[in-house]
gemmi code that builds the backbone of each chain (N, CA, C; Angstrom):
import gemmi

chains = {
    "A": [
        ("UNK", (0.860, -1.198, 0.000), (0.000, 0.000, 0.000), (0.888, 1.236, 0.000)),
        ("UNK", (0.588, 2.149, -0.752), (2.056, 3.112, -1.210), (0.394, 4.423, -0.262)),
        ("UNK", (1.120, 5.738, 0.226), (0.043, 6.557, 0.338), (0.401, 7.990, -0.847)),
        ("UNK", (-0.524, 8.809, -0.776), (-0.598, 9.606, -1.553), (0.605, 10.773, -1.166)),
        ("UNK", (0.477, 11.688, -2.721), (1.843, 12.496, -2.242), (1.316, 14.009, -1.654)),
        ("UNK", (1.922, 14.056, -0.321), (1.832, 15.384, 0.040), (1.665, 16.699, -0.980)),
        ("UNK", (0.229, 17.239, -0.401), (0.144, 18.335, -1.411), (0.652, 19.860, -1.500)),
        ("UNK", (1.566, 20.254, -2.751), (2.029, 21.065, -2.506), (1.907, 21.921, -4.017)),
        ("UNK", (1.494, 23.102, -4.071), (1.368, 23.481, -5.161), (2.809, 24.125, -6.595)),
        ("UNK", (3.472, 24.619, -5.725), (4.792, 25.261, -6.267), (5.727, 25.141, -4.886)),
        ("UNK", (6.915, 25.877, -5.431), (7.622, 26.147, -4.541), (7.942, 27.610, -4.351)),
        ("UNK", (7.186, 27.701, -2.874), (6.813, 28.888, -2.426), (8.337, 29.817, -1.958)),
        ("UNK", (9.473, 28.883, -1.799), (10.621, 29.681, -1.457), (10.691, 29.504, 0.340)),
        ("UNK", (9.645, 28.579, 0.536), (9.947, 28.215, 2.377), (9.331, 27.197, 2.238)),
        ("UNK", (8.916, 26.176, 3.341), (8.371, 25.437, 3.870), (8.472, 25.466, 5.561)),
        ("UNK", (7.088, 25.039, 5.883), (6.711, 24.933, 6.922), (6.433, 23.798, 7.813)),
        ("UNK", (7.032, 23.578, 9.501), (7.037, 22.774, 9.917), (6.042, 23.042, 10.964)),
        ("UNK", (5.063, 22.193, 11.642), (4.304, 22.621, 12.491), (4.403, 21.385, 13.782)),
        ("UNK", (4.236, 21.789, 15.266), (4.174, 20.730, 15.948), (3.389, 20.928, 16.932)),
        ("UNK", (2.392, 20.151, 17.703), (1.966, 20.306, 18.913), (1.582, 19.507, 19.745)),
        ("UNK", (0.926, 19.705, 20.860), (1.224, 18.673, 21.979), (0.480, 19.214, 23.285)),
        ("UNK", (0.249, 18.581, 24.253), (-1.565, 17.788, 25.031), (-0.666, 17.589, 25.738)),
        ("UNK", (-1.057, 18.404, 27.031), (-0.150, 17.612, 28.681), (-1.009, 17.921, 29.477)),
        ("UNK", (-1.277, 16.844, 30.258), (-2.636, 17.034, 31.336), (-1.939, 17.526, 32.438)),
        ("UNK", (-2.507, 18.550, 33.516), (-1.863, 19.640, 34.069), (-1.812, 18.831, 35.531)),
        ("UNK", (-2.627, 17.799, 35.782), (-2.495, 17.209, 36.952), (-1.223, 16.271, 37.029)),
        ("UNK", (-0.449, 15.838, 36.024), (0.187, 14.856, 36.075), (1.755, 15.296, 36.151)),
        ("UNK", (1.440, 16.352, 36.136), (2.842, 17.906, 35.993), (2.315, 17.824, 37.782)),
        ("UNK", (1.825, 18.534, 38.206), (1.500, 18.790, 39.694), (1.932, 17.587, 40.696)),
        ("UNK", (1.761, 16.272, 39.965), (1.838, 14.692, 40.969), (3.214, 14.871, 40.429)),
        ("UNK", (3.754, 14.871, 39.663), (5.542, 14.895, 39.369), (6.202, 15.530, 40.313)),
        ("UNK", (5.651, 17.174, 40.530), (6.378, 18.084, 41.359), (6.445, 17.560, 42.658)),
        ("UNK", (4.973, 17.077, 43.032), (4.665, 16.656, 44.314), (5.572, 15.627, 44.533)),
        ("UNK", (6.075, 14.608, 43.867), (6.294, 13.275, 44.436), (7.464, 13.140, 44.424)),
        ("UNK", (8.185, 14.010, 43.079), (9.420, 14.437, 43.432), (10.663, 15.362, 42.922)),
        ("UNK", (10.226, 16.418, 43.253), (10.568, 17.533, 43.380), (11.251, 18.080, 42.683)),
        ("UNK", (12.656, 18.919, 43.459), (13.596, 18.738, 42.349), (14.584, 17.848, 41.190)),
        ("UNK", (14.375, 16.647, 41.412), (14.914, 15.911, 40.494), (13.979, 16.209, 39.064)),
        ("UNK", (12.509, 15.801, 39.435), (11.765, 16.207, 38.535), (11.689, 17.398, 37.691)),
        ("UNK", (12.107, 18.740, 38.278), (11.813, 20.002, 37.733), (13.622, 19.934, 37.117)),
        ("UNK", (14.375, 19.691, 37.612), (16.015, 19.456, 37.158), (16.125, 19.119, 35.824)),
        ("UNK", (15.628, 18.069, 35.573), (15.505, 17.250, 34.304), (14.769, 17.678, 33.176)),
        ("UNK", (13.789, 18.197, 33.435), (12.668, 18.968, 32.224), (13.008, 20.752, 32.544)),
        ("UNK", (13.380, 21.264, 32.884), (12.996, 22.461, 33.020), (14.091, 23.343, 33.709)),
        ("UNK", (14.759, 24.232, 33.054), (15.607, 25.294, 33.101), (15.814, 26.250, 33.999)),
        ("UNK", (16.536, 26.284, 34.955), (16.330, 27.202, 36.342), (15.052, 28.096, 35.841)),
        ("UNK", (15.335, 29.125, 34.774), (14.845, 29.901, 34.295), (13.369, 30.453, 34.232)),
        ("UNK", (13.014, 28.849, 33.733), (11.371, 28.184, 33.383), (10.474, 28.277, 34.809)),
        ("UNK", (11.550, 27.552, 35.891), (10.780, 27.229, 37.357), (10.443, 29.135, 37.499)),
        ("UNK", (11.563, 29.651, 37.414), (11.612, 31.184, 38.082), (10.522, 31.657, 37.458)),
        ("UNK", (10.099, 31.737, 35.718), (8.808, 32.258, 35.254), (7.557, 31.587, 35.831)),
        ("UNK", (7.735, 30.153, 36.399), (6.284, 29.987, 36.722), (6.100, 30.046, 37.882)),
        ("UNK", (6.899, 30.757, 39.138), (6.443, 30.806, 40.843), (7.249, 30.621, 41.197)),
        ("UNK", (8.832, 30.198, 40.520), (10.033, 30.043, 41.949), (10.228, 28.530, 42.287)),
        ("UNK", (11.452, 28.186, 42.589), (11.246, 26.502, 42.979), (10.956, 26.398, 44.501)),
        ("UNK", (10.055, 27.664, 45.011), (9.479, 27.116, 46.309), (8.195, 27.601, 46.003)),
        ("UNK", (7.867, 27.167, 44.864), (6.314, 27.810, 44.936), (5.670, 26.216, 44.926)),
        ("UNK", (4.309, 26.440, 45.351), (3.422, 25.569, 45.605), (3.338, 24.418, 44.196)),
        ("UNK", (3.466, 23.428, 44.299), (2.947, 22.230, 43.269), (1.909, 22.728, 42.140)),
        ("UNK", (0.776, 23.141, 42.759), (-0.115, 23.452, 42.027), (-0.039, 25.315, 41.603)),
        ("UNK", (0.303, 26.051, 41.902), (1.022, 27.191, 41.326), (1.549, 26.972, 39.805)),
        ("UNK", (3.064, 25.921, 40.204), (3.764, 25.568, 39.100), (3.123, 24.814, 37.849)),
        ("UNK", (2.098, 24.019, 38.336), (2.156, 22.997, 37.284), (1.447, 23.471, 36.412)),
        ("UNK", (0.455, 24.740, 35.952), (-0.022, 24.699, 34.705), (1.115, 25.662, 33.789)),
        ("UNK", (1.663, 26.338, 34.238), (3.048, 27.106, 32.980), (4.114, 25.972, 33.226)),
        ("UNK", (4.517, 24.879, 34.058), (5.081, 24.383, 33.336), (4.627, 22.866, 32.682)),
        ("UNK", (3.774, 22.602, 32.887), (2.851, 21.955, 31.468), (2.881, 22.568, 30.262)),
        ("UNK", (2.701, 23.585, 30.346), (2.194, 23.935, 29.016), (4.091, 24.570, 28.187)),
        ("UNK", (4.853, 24.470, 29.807), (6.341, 24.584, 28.865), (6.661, 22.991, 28.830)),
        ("UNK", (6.265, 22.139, 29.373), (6.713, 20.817, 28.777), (5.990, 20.488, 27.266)),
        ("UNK", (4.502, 21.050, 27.035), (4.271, 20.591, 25.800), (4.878, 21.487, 25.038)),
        ("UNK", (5.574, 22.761, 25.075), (6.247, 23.118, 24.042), (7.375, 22.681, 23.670)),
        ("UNK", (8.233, 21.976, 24.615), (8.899, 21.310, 24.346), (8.705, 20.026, 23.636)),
        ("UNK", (7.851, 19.585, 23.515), (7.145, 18.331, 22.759), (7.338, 18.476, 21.966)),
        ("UNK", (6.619, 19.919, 21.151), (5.863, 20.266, 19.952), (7.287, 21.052, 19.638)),
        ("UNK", (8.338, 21.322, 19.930), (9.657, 21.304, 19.153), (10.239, 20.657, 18.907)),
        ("UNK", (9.881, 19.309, 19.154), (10.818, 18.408, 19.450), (9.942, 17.887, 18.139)),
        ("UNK", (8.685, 17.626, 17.893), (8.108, 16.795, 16.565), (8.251, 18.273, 15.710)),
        ("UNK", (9.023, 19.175, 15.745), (9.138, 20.411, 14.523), (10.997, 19.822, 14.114)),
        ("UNK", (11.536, 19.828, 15.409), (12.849, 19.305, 15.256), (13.062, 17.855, 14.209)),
        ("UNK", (11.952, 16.913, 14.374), (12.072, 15.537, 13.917), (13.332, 14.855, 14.370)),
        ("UNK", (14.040, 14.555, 15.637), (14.795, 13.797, 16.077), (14.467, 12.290, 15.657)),
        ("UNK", (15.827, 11.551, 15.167), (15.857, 10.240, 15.150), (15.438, 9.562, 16.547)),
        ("UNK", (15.322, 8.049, 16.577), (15.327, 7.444, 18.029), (16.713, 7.853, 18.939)),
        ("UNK", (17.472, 7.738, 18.101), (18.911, 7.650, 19.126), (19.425, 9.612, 18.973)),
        ("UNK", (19.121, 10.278, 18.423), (19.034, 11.666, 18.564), (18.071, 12.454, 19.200)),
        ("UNK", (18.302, 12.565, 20.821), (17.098, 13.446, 21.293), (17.661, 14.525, 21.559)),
        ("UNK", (17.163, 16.095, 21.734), (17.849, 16.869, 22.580), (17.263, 16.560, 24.291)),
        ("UNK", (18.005, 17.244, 25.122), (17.854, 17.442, 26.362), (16.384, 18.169, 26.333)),
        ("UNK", (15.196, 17.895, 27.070), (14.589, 19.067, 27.521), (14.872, 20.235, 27.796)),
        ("UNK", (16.199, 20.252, 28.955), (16.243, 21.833, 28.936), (17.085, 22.640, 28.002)),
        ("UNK", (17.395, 21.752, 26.563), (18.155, 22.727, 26.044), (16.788, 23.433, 24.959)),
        ("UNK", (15.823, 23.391, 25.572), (14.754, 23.896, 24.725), (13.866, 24.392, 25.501)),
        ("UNK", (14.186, 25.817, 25.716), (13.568, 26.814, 26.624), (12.328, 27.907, 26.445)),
        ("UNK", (11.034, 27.817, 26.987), (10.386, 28.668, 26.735), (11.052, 30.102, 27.637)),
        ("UNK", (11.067, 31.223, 26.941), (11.919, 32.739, 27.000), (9.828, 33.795, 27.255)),
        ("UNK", (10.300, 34.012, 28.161), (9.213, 34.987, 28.665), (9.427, 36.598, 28.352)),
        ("UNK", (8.426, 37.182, 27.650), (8.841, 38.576, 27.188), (7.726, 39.580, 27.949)),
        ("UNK", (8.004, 40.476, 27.292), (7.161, 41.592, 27.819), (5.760, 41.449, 26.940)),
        ("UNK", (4.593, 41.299, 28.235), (3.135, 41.472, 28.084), (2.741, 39.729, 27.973)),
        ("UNK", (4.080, 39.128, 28.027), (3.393, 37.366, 28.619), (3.605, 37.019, 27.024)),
        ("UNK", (4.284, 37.389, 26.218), (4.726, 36.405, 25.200), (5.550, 35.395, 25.160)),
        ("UNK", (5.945, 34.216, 24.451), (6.651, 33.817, 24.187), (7.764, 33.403, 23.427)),
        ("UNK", (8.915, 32.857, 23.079), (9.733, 32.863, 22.867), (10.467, 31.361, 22.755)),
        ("UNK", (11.221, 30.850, 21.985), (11.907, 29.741, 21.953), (13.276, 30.002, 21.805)),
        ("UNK", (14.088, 29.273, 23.021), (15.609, 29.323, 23.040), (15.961, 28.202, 22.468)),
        ("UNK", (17.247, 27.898, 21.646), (17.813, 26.183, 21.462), (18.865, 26.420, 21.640)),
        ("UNK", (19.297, 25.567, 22.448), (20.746, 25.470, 22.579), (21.565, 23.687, 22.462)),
        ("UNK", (22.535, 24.104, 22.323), (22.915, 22.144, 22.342), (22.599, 21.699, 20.560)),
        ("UNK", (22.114, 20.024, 21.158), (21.600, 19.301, 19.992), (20.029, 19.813, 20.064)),
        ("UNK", (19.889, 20.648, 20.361), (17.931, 21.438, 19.323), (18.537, 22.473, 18.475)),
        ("UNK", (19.838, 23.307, 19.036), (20.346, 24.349, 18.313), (20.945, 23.858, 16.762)),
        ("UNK", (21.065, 22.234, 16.984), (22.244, 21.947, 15.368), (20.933, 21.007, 15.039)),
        ("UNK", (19.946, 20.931, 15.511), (18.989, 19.942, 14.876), (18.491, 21.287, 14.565)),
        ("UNK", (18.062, 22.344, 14.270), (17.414, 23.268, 13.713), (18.185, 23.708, 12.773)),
        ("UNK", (19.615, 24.122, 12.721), (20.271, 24.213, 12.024), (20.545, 23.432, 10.630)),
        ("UNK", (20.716, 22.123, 11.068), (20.592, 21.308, 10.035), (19.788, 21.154, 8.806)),
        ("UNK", (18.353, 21.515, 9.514), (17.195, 21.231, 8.798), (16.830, 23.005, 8.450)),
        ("UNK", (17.594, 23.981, 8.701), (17.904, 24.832, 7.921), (16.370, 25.662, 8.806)),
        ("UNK", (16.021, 25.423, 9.725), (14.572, 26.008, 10.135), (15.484, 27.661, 10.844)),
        ("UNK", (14.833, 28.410, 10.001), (15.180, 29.880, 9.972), (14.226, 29.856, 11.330)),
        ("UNK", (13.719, 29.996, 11.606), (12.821, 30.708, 12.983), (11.585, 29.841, 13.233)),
        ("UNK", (11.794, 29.727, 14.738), (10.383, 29.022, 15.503), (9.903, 30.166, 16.374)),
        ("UNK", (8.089, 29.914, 15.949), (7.778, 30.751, 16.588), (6.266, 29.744, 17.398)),
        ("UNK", (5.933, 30.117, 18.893), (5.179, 29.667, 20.009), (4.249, 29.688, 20.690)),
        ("UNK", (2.834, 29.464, 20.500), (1.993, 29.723, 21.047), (1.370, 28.751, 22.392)),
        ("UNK", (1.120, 29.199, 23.449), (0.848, 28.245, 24.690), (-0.529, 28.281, 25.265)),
        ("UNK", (-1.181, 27.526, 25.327), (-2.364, 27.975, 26.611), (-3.083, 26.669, 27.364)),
        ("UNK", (-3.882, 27.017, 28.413), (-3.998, 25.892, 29.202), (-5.619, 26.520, 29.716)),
        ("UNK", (-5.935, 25.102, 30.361), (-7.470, 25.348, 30.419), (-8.149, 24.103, 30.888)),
        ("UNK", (-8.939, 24.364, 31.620), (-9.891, 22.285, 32.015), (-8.788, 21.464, 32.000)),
        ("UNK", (-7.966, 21.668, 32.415), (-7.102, 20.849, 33.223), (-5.588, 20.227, 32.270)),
        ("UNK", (-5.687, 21.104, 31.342), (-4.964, 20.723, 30.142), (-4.337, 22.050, 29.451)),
        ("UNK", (-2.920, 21.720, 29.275), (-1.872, 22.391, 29.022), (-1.705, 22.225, 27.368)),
        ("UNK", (-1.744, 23.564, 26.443), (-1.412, 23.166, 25.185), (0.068, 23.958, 24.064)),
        ("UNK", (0.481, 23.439, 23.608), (1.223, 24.001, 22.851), (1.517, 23.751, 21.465)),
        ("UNK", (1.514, 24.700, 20.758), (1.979, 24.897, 19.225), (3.391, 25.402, 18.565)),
        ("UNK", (3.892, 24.618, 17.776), (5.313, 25.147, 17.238), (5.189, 25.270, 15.980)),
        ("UNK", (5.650, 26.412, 15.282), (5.176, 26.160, 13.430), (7.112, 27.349, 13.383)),
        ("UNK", (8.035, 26.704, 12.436), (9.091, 26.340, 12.631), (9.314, 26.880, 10.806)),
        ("UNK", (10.008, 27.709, 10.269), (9.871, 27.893, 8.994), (11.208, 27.560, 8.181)),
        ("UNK", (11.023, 26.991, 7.188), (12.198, 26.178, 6.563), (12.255, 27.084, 5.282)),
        ("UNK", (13.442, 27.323, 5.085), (13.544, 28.322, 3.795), (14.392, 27.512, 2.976)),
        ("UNK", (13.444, 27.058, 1.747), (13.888, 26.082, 0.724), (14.884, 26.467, -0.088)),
        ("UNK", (14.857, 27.499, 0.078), (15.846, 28.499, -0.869), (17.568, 28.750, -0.252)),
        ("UNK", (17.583, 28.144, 0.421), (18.477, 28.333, 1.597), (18.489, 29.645, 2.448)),
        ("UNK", (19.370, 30.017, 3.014), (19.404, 30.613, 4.542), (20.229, 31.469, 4.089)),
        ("UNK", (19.782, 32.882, 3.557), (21.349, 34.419, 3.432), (21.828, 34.445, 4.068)),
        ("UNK", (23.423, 34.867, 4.262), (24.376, 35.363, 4.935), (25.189, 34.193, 5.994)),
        ("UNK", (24.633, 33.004, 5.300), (25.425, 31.990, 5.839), (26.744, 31.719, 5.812)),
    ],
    "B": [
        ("UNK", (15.276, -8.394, 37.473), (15.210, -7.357, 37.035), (14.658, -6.642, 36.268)),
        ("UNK", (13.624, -7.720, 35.503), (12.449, -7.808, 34.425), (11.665, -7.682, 35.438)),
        ("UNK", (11.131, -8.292, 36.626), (10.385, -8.085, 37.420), (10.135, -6.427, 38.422)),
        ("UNK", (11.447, -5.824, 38.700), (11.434, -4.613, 38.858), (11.325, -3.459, 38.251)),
        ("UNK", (11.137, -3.563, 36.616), (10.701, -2.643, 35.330), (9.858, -3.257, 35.733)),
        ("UNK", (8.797, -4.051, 35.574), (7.794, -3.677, 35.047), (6.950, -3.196, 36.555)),
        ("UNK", (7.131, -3.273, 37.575), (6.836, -2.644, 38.720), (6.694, -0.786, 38.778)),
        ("UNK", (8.048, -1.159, 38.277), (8.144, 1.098, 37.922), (7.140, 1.181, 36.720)),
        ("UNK", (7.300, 0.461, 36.019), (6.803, 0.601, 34.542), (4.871, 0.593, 34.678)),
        ("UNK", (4.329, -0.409, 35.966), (2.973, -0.180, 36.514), (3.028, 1.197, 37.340)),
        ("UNK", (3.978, 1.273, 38.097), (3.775, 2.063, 39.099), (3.629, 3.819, 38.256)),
        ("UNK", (4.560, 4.327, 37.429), (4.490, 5.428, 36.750), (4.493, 5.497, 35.615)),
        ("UNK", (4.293, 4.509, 34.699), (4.078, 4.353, 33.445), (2.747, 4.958, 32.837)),
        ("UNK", (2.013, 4.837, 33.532), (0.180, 5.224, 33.393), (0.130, 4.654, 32.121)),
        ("UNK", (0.277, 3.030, 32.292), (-0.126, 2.672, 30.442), (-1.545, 1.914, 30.630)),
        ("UNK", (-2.136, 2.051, 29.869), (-3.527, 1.665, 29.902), (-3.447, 0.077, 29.440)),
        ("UNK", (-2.710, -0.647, 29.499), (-2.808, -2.347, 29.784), (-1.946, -3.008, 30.966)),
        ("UNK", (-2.056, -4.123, 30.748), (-1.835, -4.491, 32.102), (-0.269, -4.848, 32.366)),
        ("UNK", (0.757, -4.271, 32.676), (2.159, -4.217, 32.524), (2.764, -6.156, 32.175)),
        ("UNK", (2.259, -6.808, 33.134), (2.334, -8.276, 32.820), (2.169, -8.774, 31.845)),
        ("UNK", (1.268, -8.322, 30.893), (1.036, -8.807, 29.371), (1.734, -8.314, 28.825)),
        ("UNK", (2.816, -7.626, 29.056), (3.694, -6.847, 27.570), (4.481, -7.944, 27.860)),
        ("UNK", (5.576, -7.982, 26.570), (6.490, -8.984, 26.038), (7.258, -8.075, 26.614)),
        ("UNK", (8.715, -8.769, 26.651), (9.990, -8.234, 26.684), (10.193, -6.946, 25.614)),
        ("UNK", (9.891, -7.112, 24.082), (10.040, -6.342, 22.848), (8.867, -5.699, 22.516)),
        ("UNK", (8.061, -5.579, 23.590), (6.835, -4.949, 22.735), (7.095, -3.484, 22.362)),
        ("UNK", (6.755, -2.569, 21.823), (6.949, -1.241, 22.131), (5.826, -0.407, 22.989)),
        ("UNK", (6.412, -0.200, 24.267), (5.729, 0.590, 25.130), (5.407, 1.824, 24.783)),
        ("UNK", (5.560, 2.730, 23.800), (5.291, 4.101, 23.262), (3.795, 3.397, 22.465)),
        ("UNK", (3.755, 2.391, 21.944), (2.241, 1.847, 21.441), (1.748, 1.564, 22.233)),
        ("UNK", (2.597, 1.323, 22.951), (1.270, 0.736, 24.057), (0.667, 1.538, 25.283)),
        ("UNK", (1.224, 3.236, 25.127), (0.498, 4.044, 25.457), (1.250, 4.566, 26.693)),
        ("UNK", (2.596, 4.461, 26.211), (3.776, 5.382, 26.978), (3.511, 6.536, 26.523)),
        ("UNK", (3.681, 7.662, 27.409), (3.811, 8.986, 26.835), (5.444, 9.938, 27.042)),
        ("UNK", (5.426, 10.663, 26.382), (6.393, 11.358, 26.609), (7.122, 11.804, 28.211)),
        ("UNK", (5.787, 12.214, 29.062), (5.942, 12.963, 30.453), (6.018, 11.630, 31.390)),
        ("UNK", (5.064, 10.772, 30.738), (5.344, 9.538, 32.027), (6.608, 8.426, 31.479)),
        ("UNK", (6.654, 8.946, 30.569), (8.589, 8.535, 30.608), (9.647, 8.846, 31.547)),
        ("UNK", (9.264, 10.114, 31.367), (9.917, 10.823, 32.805), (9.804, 10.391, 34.084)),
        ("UNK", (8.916, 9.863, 34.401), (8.820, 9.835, 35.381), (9.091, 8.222, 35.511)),
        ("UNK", (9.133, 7.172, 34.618), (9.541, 6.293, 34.410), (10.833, 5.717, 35.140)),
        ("UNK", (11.611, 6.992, 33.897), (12.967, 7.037, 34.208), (13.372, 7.393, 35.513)),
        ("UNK", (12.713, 8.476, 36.189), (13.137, 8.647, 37.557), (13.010, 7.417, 38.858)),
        ("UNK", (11.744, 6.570, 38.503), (11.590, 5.543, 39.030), (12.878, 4.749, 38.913)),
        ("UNK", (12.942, 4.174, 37.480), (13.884, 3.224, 37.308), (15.054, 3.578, 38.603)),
        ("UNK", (15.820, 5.168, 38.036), (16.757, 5.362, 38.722), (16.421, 5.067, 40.283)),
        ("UNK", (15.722, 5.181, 41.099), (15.490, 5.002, 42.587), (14.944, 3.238, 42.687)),
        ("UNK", (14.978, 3.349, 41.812), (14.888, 1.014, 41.893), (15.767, 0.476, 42.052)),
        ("UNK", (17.129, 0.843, 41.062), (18.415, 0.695, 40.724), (19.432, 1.123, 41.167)),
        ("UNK", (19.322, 2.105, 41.920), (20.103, 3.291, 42.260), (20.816, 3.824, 41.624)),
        ("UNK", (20.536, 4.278, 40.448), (21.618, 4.522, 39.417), (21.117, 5.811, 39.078)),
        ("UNK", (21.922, 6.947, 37.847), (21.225, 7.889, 37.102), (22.075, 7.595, 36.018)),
        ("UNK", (20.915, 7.663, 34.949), (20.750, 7.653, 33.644), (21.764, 8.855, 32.714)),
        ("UNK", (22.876, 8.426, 32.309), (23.514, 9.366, 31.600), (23.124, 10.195, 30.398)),
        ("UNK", (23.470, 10.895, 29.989), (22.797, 11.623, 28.777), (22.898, 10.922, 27.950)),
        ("UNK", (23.507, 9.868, 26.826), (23.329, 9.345, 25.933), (22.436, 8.342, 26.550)),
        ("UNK", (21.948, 8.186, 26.991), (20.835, 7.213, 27.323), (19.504, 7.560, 27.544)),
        ("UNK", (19.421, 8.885, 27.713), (18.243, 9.787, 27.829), (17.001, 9.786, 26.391)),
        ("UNK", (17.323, 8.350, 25.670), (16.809, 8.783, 24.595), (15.526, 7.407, 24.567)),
        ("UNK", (14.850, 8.514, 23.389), (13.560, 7.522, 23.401), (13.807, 5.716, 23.203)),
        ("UNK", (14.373, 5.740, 22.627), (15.125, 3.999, 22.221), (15.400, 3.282, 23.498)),
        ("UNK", (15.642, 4.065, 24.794), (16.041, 3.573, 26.162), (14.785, 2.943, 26.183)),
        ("UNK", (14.177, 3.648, 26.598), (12.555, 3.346, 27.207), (11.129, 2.733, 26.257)),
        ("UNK", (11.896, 2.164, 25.093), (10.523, 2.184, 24.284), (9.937, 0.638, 24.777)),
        ("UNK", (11.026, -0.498, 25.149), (10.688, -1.637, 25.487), (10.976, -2.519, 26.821)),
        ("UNK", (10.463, -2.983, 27.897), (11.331, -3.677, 28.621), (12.687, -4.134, 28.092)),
        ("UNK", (12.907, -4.832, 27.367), (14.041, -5.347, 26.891), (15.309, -4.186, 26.743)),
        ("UNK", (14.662, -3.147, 26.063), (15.472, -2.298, 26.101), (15.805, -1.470, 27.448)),
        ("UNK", (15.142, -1.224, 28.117), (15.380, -0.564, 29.259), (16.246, -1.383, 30.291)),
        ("UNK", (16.066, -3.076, 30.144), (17.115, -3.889, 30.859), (18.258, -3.470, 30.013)),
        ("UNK", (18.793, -3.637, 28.928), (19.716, -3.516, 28.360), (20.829, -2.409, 29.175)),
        ("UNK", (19.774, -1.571, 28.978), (20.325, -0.361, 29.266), (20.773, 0.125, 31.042)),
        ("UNK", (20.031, -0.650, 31.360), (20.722, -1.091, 33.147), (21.714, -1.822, 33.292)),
        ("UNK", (21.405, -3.209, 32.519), (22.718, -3.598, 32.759), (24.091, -3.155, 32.446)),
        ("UNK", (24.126, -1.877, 31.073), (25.136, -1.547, 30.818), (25.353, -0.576, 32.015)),
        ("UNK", (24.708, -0.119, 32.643), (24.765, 0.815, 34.038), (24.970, 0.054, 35.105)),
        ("UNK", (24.742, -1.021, 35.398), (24.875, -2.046, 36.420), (26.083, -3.134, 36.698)),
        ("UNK", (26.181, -3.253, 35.216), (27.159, -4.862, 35.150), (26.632, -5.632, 35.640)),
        ("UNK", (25.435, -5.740, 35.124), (24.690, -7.215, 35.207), (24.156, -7.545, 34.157)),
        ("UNK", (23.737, -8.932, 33.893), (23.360, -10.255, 32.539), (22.292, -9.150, 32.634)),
        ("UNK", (22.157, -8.913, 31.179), (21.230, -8.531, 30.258), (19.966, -9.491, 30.608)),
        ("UNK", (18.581, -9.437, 30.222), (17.626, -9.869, 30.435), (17.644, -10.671, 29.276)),
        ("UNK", (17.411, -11.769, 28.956), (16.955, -12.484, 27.905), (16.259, -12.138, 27.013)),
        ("UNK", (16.184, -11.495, 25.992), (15.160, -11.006, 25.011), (14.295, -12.070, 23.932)),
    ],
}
model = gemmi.Model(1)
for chain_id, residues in chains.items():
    chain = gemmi.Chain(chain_id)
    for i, (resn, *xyz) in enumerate(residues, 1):
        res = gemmi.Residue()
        res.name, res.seqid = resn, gemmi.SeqId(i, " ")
        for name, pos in zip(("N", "CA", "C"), xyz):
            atom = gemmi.Atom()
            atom.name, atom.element = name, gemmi.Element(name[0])
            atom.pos, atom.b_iso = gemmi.Position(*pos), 0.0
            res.add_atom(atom)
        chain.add_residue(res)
    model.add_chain(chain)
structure = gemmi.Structure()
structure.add_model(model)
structure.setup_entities()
């Protein structure tokens, strides 16, 4: 069974990568709770804890911004397309907090040369959370044409 | 040591079958591993084992199967691989 070919009309001079990703906000909260900093160490960037309450803020404080920064990390990670044996680190893939509550994507490490590679000129991030569920979007733009001033 | 994965693997896995029925090779990401309760997987494992998981091992291929996740202890352990 062969499937059909992705539809694409011309070549627009970019292509686009999109990713996203579903994290239930209670299961972020039982992590923090059960164990602590190892848990927040491993996924999440001094940085990240400090935007969502501090690493002495309450379990449930933390867990819906950083849900919804673990699914952005998801949803870069299926924009990235890592092999099995190529992952980046979670925290080398940082949601960056701006002025008026925007967001922002840092890469550093293997997300910084897995973006590179695949030539993705700019990711850009949308987050939100709600009924108990954390969401995030990554749409990641690939310039077919290659990359100026390289 | 097959018996202590799949203990972590019930205990924080949150997979919706019954950990005893998976094979050694099944793939646990089908069978309704997720990304976050990987994590927490892995943190288990490590407090079963007493070990922590180095960065080249941090990868989805660690955790997709019992088999693989013994593998990957014993190379952390120095102990017989699990029979696959």
């Amino acid at each position: 069974m062969t499937a059909g070919v992705p539809w694409q009309l011309a070549d627009a001079g970019f292509d686009l990568r999109v990713g996203t990703d579903l994290q239930p906000i209670a299961e972020v909260e039982e992590a923090i709770r059960t164990r602590g900093e190892r848990y927040l160490a491993r996924l999440f960037t001094a940085y990240e804890v400090q935007t969502c309450g501090g690493p002495g803020a309450a379990p449930e404080t933390l867990a819906a911004g950083l849900a919804a920064r673990f699914a952005a990390k998801e949803a870069t990670l299926k924009v990235l397309r890592p092999t099995p044996n190529m992952v980046p680190r979670w925290t080398e893939i940082e949601v960056v907090s701006g002025e008026g509550g925007w967001t922002e994507l840092a890469l550093i490490g293997q997300s910084a040369d897995m973006a590179r590679a695949a030539e993705l000129a700019f990711l850009r991030l949308s987050m939100s959370h709600g009924g108990g569920f954390a969401l995030a979007t990554v749409v990641a733009v690939r310039l077919t044409q290659g990359i100026s001033g390289r | 040591m097959e018996e202590q994965i799949r203990v972590v693997l019930a205990s924080f896995g949150r997979l919706p079958v019954d950990v005893s029925s998976l094979r050694t090779t099944d793939d646990l990401y089908r069978a309704g591993l997720t990304s976050h309760a990987s994590v927490n997987v892995m943190l288990g494992l490590e407090d079963a084992f007493d070990l922590e998981f180095p960065d080249e091992l941090l990868r989805k291929s660690t955790f997709e199967s019992i088999g693989s996740i013994a593998t990957a202890i014993s190379s952390l352990v120095g102990t017989a691989a699990v029979q696959v």
